[in-house]
Each structure stands twice: as C-alpha cells, then as structure tokens.
Chimera marker file (.cmm) of the C-alpha trace (Angstrom):
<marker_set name="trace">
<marker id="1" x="19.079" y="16.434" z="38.567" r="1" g="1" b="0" radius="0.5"/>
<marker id="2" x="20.364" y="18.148" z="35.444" r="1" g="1" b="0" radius="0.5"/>
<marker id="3" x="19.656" y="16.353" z="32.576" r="1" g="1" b="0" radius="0.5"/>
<marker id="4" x="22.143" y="16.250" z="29.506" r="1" g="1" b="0" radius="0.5"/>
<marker id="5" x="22.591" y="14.711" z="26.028" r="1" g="1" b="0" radius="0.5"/>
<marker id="6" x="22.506" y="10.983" z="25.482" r="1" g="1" b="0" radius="0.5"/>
<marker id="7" x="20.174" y="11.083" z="28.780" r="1" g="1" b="0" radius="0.5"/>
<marker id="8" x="16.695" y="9.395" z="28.406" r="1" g="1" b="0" radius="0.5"/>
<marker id="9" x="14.102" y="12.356" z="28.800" r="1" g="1" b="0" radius="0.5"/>
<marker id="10" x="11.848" y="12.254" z="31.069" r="1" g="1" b="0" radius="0.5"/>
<marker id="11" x="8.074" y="11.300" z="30.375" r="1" g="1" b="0" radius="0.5"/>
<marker id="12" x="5.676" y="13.539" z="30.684" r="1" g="1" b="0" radius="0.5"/>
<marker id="13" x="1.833" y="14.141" z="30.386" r="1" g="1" b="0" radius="0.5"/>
<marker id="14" x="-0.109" y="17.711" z="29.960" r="1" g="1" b="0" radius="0.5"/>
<marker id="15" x="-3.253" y="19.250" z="28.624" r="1" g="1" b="0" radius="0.5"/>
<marker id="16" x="-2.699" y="21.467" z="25.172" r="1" g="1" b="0" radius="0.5"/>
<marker id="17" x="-4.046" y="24.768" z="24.416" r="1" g="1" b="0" radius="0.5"/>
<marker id="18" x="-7.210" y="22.745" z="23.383" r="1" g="1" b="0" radius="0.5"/>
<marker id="19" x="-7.659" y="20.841" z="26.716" r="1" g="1" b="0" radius="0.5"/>
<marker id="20" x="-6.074" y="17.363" z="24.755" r="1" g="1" b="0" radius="0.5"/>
<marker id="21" x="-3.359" y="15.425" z="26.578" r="1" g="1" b="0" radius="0.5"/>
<marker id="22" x="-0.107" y="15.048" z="25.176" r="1" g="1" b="0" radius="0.5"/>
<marker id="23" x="3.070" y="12.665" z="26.615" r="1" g="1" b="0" radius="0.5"/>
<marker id="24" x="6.380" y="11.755" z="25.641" r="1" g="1" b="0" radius="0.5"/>
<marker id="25" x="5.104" y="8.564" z="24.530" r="1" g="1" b="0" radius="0.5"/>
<marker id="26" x="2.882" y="10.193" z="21.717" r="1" g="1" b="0" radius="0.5"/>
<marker id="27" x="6.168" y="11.149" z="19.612" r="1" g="1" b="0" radius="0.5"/>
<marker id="28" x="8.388" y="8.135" z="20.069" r="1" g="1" b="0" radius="0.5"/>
<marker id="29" x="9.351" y="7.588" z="16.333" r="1" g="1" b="0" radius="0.5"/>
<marker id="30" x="9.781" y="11.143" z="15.492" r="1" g="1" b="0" radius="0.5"/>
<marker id="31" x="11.959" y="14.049" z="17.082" r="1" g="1" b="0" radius="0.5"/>
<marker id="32" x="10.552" y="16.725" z="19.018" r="1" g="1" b="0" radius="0.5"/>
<marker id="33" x="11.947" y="20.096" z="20.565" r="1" g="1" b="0" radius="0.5"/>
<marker id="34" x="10.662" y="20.625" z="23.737" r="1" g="1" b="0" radius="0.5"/>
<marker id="35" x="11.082" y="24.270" z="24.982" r="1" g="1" b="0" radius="0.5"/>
<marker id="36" x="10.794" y="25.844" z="27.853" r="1" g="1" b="0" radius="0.5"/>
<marker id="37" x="9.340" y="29.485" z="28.709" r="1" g="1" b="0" radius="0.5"/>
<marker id="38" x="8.564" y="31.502" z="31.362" r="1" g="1" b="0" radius="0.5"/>
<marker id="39" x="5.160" y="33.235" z="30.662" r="1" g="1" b="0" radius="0.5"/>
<marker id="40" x="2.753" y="33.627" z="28.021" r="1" g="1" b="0" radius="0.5"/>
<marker id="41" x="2.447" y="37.334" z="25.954" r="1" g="1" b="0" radius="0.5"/>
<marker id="42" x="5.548" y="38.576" z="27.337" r="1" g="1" b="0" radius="0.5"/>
<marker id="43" x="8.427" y="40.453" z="25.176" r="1" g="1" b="0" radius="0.5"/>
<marker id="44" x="10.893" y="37.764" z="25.078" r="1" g="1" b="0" radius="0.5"/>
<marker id="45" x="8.435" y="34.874" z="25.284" r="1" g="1" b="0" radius="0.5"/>
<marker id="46" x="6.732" y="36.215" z="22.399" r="1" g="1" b="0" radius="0.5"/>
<marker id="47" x="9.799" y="36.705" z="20.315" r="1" g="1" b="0" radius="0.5"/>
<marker id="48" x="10.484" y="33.170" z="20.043" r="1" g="1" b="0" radius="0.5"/>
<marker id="49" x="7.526" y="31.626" z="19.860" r="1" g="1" b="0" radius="0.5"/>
<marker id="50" x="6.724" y="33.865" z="16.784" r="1" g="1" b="0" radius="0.5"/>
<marker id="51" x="10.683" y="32.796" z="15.566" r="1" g="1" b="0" radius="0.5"/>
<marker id="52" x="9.511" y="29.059" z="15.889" r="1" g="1" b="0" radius="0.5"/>
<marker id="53" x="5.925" y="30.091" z="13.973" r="1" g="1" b="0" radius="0.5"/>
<marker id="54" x="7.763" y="31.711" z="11.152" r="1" g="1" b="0" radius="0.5"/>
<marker id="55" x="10.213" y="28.744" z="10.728" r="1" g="1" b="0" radius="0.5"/>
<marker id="56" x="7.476" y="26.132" z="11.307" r="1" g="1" b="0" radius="0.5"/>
<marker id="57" x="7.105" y="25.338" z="7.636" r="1" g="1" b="0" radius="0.5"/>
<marker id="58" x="10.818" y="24.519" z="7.832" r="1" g="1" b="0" radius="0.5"/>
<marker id="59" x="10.530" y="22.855" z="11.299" r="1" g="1" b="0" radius="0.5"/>
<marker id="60" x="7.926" y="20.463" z="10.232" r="1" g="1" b="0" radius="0.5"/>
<marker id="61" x="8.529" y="17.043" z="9.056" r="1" g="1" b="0" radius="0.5"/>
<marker id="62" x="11.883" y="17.357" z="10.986" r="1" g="1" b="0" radius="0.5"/>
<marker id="63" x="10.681" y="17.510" z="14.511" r="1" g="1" b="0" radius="0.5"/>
<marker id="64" x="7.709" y="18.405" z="16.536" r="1" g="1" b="0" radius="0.5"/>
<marker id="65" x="7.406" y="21.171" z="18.364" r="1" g="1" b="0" radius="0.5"/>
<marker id="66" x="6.256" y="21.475" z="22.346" r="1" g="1" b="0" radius="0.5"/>
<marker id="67" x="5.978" y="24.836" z="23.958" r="1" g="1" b="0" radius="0.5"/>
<marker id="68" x="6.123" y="24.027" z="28.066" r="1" g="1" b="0" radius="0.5"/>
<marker id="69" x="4.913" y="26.866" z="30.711" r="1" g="1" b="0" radius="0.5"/>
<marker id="70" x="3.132" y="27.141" z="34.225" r="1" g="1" b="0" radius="0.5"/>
<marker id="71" x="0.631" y="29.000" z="32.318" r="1" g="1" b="0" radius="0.5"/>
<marker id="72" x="-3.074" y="27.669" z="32.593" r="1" g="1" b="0" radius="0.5"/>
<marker id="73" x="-4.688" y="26.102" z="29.614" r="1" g="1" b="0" radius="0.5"/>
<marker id="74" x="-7.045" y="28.870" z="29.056" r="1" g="1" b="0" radius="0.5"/>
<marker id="75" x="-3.840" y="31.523" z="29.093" r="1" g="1" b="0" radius="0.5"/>
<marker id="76" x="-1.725" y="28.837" z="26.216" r="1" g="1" b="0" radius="0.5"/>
<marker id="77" x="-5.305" y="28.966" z="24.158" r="1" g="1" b="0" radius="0.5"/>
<marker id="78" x="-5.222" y="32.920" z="24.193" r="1" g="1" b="0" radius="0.5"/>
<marker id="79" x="-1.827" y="33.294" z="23.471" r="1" g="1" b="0" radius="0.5"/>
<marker id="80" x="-1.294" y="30.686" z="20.462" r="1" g="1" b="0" radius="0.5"/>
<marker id="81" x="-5.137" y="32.235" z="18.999" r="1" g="1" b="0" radius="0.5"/>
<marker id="82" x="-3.615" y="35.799" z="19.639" r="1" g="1" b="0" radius="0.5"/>
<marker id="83" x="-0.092" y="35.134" z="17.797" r="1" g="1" b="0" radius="0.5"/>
<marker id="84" x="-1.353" y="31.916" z="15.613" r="1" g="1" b="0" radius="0.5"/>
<marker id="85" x="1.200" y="29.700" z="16.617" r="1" g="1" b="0" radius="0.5"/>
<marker id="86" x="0.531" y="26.214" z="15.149" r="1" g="1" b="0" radius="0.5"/>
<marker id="87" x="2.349" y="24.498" z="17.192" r="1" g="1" b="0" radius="0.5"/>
<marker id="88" x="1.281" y="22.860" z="20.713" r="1" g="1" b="0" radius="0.5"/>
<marker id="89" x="1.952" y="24.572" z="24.091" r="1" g="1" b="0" radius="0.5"/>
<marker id="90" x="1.811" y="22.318" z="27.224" r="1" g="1" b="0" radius="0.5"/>
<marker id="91" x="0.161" y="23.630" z="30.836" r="1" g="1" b="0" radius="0.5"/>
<marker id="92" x="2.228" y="22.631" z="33.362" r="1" g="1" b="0" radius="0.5"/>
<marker id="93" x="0.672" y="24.699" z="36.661" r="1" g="1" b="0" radius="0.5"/>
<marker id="94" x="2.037" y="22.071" z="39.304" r="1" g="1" b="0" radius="0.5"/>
<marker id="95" x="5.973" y="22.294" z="37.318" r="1" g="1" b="0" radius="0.5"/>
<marker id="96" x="6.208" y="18.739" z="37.231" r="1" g="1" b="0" radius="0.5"/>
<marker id="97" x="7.374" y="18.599" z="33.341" r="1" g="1" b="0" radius="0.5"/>
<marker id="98" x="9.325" y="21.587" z="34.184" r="1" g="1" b="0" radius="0.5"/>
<marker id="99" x="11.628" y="20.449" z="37.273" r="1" g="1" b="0" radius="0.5"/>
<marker id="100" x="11.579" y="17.272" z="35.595" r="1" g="1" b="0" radius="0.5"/>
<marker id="101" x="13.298" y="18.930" z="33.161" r="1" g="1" b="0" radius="0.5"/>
<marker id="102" x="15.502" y="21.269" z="35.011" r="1" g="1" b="0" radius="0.5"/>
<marker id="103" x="13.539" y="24.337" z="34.171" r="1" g="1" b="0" radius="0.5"/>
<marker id="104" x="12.857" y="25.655" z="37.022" r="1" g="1" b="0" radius="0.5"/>
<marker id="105" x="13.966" y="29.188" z="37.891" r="1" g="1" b="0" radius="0.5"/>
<marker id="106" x="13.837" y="31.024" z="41.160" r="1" g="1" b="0" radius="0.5"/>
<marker id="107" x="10.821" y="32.873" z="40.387" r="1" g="1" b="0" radius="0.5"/>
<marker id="108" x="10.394" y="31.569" z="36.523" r="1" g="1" b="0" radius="0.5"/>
<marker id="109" x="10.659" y="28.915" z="34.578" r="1" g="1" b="0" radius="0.5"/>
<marker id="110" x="14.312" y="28.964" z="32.667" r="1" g="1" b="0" radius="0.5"/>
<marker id="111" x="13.998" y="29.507" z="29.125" r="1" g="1" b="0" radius="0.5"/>
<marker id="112" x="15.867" y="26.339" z="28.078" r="1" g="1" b="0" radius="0.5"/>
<marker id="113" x="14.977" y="23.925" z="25.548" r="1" g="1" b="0" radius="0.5"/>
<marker id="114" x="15.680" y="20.219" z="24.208" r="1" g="1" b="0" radius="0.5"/>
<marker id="115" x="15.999" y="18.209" z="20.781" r="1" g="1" b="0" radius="0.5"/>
<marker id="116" x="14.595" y="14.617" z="21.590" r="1" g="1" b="0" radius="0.5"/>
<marker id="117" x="15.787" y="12.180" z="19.270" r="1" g="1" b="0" radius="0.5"/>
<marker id="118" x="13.109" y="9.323" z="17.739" r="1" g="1" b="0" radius="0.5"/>
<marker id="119" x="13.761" y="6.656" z="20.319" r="1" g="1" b="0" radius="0.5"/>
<marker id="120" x="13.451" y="9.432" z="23.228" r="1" g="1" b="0" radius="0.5"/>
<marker id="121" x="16.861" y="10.444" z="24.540" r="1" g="1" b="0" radius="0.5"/>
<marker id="122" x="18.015" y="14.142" z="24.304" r="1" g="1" b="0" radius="0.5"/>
<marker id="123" x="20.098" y="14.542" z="21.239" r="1" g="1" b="0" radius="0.5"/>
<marker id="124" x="20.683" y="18.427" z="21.909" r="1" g="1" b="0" radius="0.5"/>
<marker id="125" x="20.437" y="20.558" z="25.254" r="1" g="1" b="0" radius="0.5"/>
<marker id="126" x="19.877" y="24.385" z="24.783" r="1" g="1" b="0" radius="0.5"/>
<marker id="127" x="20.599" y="25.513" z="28.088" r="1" g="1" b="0" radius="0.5"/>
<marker id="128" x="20.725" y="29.432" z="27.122" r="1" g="1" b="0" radius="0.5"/>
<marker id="129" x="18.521" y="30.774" z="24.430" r="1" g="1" b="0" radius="0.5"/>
<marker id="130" x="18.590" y="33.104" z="23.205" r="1" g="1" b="0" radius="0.5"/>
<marker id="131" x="14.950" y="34.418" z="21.616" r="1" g="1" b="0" radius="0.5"/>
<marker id="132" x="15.509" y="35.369" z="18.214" r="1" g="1" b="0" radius="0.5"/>
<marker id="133" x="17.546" y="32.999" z="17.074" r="1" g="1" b="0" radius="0.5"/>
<marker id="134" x="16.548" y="29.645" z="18.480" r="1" g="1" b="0" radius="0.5"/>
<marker id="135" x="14.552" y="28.831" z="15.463" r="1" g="1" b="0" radius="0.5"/>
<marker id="136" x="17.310" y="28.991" z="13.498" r="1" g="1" b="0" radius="0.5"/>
<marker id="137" x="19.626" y="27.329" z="15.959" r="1" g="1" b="0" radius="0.5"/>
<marker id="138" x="17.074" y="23.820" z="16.004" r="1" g="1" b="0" radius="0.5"/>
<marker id="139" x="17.042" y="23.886" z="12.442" r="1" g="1" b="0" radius="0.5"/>
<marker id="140" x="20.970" y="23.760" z="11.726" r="1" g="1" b="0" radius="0.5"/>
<marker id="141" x="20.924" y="21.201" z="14.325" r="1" g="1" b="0" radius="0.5"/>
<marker id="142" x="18.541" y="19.165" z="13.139" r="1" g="1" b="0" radius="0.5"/>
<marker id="143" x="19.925" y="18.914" z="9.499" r="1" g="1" b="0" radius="0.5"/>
<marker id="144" x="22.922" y="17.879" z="11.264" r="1" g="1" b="0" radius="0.5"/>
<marker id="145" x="21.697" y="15.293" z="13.671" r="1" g="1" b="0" radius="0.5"/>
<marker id="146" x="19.652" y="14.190" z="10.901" r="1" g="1" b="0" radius="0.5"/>
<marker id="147" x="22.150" y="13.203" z="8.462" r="1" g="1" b="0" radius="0.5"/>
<link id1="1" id2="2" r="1" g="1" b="0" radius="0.2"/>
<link id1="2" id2="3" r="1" g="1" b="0" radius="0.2"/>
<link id1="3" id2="4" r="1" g="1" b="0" radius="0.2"/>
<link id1="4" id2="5" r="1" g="1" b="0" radius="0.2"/>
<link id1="5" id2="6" r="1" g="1" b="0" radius="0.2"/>
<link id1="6" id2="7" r="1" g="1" b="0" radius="0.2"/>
<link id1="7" id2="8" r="1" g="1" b="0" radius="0.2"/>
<link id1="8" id2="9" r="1" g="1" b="0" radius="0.2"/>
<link id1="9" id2="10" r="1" g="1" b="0" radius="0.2"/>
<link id1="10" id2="11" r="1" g="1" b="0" radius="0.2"/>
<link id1="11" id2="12" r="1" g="1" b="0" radius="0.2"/>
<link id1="12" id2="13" r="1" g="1" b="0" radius="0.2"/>
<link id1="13" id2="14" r="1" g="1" b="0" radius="0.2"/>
<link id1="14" id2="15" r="1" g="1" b="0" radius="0.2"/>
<link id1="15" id2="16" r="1" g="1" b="0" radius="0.2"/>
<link id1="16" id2="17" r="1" g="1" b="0" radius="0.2"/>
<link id1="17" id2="18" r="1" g="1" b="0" radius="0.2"/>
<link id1="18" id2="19" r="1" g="1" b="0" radius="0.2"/>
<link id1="19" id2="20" r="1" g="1" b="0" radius="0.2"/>
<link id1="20" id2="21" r="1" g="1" b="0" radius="0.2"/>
<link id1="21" id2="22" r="1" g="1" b="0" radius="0.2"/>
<link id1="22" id2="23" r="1" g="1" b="0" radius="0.2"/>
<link id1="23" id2="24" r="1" g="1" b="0" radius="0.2"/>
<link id1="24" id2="25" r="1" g="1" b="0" radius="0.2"/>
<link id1="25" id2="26" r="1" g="1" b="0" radius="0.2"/>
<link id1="26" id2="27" r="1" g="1" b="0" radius="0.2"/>
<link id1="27" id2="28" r="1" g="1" b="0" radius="0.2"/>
<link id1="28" id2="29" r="1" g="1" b="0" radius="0.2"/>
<link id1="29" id2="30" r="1" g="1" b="0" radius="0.2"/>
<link id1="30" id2="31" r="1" g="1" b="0" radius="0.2"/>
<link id1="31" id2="32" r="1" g="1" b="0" radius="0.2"/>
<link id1="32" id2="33" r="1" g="1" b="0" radius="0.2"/>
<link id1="33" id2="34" r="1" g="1" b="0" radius="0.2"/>
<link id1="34" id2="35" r="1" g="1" b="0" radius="0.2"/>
<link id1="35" id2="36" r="1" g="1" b="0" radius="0.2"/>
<link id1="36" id2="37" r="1" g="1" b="0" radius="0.2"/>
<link id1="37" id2="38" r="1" g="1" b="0" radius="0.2"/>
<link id1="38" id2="39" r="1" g="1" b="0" radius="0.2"/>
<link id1="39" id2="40" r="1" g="1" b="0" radius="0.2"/>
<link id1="40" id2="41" r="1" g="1" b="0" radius="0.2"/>
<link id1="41" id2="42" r="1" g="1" b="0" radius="0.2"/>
<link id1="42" id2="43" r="1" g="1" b="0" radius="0.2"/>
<link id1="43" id2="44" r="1" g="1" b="0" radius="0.2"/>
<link id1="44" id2="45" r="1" g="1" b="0" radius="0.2"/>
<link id1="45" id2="46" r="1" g="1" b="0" radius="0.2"/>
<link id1="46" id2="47" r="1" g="1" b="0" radius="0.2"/>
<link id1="47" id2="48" r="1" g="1" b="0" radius="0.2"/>
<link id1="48" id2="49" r="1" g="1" b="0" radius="0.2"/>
<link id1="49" id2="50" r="1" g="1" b="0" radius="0.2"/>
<link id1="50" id2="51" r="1" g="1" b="0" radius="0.2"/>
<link id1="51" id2="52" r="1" g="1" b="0" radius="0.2"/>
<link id1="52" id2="53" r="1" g="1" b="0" radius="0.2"/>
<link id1="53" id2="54" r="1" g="1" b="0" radius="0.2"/>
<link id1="54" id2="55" r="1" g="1" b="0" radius="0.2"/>
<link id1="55" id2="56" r="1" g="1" b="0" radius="0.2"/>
<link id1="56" id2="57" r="1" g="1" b="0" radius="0.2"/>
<link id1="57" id2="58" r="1" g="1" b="0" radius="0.2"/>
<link id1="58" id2="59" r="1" g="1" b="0" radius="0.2"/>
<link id1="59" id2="60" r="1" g="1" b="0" radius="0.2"/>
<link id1="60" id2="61" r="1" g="1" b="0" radius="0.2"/>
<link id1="61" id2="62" r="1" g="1" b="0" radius="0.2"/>
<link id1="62" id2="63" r="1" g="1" b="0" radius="0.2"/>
<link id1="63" id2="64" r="1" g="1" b="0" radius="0.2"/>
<link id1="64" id2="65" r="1" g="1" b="0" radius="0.2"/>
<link id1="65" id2="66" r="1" g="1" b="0" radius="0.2"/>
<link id1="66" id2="67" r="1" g="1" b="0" radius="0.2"/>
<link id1="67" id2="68" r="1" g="1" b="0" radius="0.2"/>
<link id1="68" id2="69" r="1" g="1" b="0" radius="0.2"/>
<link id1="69" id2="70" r="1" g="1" b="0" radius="0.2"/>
<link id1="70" id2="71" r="1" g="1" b="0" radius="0.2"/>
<link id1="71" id2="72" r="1" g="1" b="0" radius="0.2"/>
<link id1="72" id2="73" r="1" g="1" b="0" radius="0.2"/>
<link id1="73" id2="74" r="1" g="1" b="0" radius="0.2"/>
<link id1="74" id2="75" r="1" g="1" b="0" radius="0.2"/>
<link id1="75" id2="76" r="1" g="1" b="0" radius="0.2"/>
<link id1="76" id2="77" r="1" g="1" b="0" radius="0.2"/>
<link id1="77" id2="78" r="1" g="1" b="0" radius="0.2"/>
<link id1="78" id2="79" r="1" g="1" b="0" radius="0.2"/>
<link id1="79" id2="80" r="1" g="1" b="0" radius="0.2"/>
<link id1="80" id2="81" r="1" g="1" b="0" radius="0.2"/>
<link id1="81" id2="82" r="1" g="1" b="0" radius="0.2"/>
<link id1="82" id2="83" r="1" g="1" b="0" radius="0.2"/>
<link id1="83" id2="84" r="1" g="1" b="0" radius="0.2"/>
<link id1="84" id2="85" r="1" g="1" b="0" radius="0.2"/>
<link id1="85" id2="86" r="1" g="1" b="0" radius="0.2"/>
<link id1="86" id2="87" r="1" g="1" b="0" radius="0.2"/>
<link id1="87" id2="88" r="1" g="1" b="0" radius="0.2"/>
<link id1="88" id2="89" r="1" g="1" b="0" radius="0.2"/>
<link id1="89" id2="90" r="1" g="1" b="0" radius="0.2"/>
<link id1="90" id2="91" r="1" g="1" b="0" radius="0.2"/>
<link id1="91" id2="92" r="1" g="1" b="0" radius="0.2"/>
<link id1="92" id2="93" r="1" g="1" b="0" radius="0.2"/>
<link id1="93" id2="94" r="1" g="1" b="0" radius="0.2"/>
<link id1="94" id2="95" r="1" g="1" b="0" radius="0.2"/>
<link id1="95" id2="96" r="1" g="1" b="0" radius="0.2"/>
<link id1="96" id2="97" r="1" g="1" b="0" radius="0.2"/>
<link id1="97" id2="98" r="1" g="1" b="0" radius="0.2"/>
<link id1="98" id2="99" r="1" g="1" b="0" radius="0.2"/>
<link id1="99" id2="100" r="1" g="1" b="0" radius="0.2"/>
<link id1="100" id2="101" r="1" g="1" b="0" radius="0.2"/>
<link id1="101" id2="102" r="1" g="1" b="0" radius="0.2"/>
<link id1="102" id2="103" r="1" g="1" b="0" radius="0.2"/>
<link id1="103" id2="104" r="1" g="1" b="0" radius="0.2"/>
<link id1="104" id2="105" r="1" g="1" b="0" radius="0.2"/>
<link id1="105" id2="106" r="1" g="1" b="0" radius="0.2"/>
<link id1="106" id2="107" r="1" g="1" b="0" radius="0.2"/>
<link id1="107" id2="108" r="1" g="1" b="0" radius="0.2"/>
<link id1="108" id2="109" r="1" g="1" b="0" radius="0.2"/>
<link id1="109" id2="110" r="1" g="1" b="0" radius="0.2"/>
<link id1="110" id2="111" r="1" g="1" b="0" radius="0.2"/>
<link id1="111" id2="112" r="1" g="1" b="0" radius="0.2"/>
<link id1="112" id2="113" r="1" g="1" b="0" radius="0.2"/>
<link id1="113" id2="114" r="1" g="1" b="0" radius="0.2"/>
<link id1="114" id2="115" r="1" g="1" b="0" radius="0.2"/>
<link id1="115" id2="116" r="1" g="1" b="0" radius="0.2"/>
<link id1="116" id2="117" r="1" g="1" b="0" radius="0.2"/>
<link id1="117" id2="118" r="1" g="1" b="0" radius="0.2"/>
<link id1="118" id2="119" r="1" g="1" b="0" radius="0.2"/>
<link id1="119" id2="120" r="1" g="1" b="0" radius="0.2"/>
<link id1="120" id2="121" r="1" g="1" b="0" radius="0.2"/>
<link id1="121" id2="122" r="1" g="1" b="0" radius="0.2"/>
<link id1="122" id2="123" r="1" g="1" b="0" radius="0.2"/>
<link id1="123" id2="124" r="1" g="1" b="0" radius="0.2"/>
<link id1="124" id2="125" r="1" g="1" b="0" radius="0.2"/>
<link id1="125" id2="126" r="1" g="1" b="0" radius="0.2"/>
<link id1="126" id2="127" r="1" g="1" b="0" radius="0.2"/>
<link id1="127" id2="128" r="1" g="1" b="0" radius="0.2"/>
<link id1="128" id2="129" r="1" g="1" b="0" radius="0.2"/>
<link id1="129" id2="130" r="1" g="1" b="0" radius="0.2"/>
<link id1="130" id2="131" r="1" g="1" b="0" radius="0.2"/>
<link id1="131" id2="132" r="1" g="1" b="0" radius="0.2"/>
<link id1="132" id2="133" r="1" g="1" b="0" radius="0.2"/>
<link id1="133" id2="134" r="1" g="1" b="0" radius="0.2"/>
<link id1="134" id2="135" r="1" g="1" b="0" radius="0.2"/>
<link id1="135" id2="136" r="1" g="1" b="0" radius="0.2"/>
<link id1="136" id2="137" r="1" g="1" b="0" radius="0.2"/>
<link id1="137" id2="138" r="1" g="1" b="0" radius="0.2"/>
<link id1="138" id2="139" r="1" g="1" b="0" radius="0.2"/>
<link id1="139" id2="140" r="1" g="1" b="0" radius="0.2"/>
<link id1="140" id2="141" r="1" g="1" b="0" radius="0.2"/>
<link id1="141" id2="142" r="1" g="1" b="0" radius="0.2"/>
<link id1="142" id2="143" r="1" g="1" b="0" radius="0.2"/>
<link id1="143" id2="144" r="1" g="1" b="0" radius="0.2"/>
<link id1="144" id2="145" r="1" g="1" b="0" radius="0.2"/>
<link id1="145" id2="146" r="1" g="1" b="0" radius="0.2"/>
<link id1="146" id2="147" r="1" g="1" b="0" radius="0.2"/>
</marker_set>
C-alpha cells in the first residue's frame, strides 16, 4: 500500500532511545515529521539527522520530530548520545512502522519521510530525500502548511 497526502497515517507504537513507548496517538493535536532511515552512524544517515539537530531550535514548536529505523534500542541510544540529537528515534526491529509506512527497501529501509498534520493525516510525503537539505525542506513546508 503506498500511502499519500490527505491519507490517515497509520498508528504506530515503538520503544525510544530510552526504552519509553511512543504511538501516533501521543501527538494527535500537534504535527510531527516522521522520517525514515536506513541505519544508525552511517554517512548519509548521519548527515541528516545532524541537519534536523541543527534546525531543531527552528523545528520545535512547529512539529515533532520521529526518527524510525530497524536499529535496536541500545544502537538509537548510542547514536543520538554520540551525535546529541534531541529528538526521539523509534526501534522498529520487526519493520512493522516501517512497511506500514512504505519504507521498506530491498535490503534497507527507504529514506523517506512524512509531515503529519494535528488531527493525524499526512499533510506532506517526502518520498526522496535528500540528506542535507531535508531540514530545510520541513521547515518551508511547515510555515506554509501552517499558515
């Protein structure tokens, strides 16, 4: 199933970096970017998650911000510690968040991501990003979609 805007996203449930559970259900109200990568401390991987760090004074208080790989819990806790990310990054071993969400690759997991809107339908479907510049992409979308 490939999902697209105005769809209702999918709900979800997964441990943090921390071990806490998150689901869709936590951020109804608010909007969230959900992204998808394929492995933790790789080149590419680690360019935009640093991108969405640096921007993540901007970012918050206009969306939340979910970070989605097979990665293990213990891996996610290493790699936000190692690059202080302060934002949350989902384990999702068994890839049921990510071929919920059409992320899955042949070997990886696609590097795709989504702008949920408050009431939980996708307002904005990234299905090629590009590392360095995502960050800035979600935030001229979301001062559009916002106003």
């Amino acid at each position: 199933m490939t999902l697209k805007e105005k769809d209702r996203a999918p709900d979800f449930s997964a441990k943090d970096q921390n071990g806490n559970p998150h689901a869709l259900s936590d951020y109804k109200g608010r909007w969230l970017l959900l992204y998808f990568y394929p492995k933790d401390d790789t080149y590419f991987c680690t360019k935009e998650a640093c991108g969405l760090r640096d921007r993540f004074e901007d970012l918050k208080g206009k969306a939340e911000v979910l970070g989605v790989s097979r990665d293990t819990v213990e891996s996610h806790e290493k790699f936000a510690g190692k690059y202080q990310l302060p934002f949350t990054l989902l384990s999702d071993p068994e890839k049921k968040i990510i071929k919920a969400y059409g992320a899955q690759g042949l070997l990886f997991t696609k590097r795709i991501s989504y702008l949920i809107d408050p009431q939980g339908k996708i307002a904005k479907f990234y299905p090629k990003v590009h590392a360095s510049g995502h960050a800035r992409e979600v935030m001229e979308d979301l001062k559009r979609l916002q106003s």
